[in-house]
SEKE-144803 format. One record per residue (C-alpha): chain; x, y, z; residue number from 0. Coordinates in steps of 0.5 Angstrom, whole numbers. Example, Ala and Ser with C-alpha at 12.3 -4.5 7.8 and 13.67 -1.06 7.14 Angstrom:
chain:X:Y:Z:n
A:25:-9:16:0
A:27:-2:14:1
END
This chain:
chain:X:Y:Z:n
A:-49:17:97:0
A:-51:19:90:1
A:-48:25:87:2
A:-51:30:82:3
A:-48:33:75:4
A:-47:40:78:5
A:-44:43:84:6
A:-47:50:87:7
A:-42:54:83:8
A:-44:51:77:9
A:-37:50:75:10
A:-39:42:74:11
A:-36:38:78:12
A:-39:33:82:13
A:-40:34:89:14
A:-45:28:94:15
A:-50:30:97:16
A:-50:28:105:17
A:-58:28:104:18
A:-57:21:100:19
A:-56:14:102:20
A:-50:11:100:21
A:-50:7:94:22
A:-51:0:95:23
A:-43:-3:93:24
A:-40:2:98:25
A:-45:0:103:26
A:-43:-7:101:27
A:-35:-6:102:28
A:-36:-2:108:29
A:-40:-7:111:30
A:-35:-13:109:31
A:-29:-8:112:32
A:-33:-7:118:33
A:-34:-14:119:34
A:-26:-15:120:35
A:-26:-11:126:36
A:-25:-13:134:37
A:-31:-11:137:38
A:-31:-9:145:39
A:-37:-10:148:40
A:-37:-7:156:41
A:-44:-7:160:42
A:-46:0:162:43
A:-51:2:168:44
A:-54:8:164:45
A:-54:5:156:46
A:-54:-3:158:47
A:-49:-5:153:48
A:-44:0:150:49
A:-40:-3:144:50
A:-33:0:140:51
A:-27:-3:136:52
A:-21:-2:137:53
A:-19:-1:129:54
A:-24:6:130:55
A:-24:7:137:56
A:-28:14:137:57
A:-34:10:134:58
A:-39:7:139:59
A:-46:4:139:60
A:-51:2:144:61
A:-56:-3:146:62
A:-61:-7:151:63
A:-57:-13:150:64
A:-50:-15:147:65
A:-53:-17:142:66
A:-56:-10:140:67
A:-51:-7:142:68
A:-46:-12:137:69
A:-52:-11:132:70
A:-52:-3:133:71
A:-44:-3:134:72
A:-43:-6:126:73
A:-48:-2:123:74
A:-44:5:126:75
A:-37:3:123:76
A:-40:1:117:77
A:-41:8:116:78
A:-36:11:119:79
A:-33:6:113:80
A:-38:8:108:81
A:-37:15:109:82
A:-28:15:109:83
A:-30:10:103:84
A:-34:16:99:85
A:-29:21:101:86
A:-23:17:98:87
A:-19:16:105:88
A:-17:8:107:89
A:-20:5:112:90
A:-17:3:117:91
A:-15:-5:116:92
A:-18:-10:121:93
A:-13:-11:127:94
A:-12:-18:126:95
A:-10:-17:119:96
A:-3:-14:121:97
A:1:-16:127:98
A:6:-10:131:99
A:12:-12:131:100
A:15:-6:131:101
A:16:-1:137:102
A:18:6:137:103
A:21:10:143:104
A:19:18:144:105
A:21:21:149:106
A:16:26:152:107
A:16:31:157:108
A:12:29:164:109
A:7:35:161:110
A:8:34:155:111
A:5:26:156:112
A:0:30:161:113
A:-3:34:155:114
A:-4:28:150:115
A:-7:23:155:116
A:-12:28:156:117
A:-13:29:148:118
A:-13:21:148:119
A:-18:21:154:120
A:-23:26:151:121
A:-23:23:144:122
A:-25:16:147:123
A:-18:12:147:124
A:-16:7:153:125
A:-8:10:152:126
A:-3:14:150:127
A:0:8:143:128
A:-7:8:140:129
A:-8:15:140:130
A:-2:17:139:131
A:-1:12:133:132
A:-9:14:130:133
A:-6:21:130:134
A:0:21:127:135
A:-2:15:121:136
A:-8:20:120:137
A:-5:26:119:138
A:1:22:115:139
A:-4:19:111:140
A:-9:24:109:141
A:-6:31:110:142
A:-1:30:104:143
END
């Protein structure tokens, strides 16, 4: 995305315009980013193929053909990449990169494990360790 010299309140700061195309060597990064991904492809009776990774499980893509459907899933994390990129967030690294080798035990009450199966459910995730582990390094990254 492009900026421009002034924001609206003329104090010259510099905002992006979201009407802009991102500039083309945040676009590249993103891309390369996206590429390390794990892709999931599942077949679909309304939208024929659905894609999504497991790095960035809320973004999703569709197409006729798994081919489409990776074509179409690798250009929506790229930008979802692109955007965190220009935002100054760190996207998240490919899943291969880091292996986990460290468990956590949180004990839950059966509501409790209740309320965030359904929150996981209704963001897109296949279980609780995912979502639980996006949420809390999200905000532990971002809401500094």
């Amino acid at each position: 995305m492009l900026t421009r010299s002034k924001h609206s309140s003329g104090n010259g700061k510099k905002v992006i315009d979201p009407a802009e195309p991102f500039r083309p060597a945040i676009l590249q990064k993103a891309r390369e980013i996206a590429h390390g991904y794990k892709l999931t492809i599942e077949k679909s009776d309304r939208l024929g193929y659905i894609g999504s990774s497991v790095e960035l499980p809320t973004v999703f893509a569709d197409g006729d053909t798994p081919q489409k459907c990776y074509e179409a899933a690798l250009e929506a994390l790229s930008v979802a990449v692109a955007a965190m990129l220009e935002a100054g967030q760190t996207p998240p690294q490919p899943a291969a990169f880091m292996k986990r080798t460290t468990q956590v035990n949180v004990r839950l009450t059966h509501e409790e494990k209740t309320m965030i199966a359904s929150a996981a459910a209704k963001a897109g995730f296949k279980g609780l360790a995912d979502f639980i582990r996006t949420t809390v390094l999200d905000r532990a990254l971002f809401n500094r």
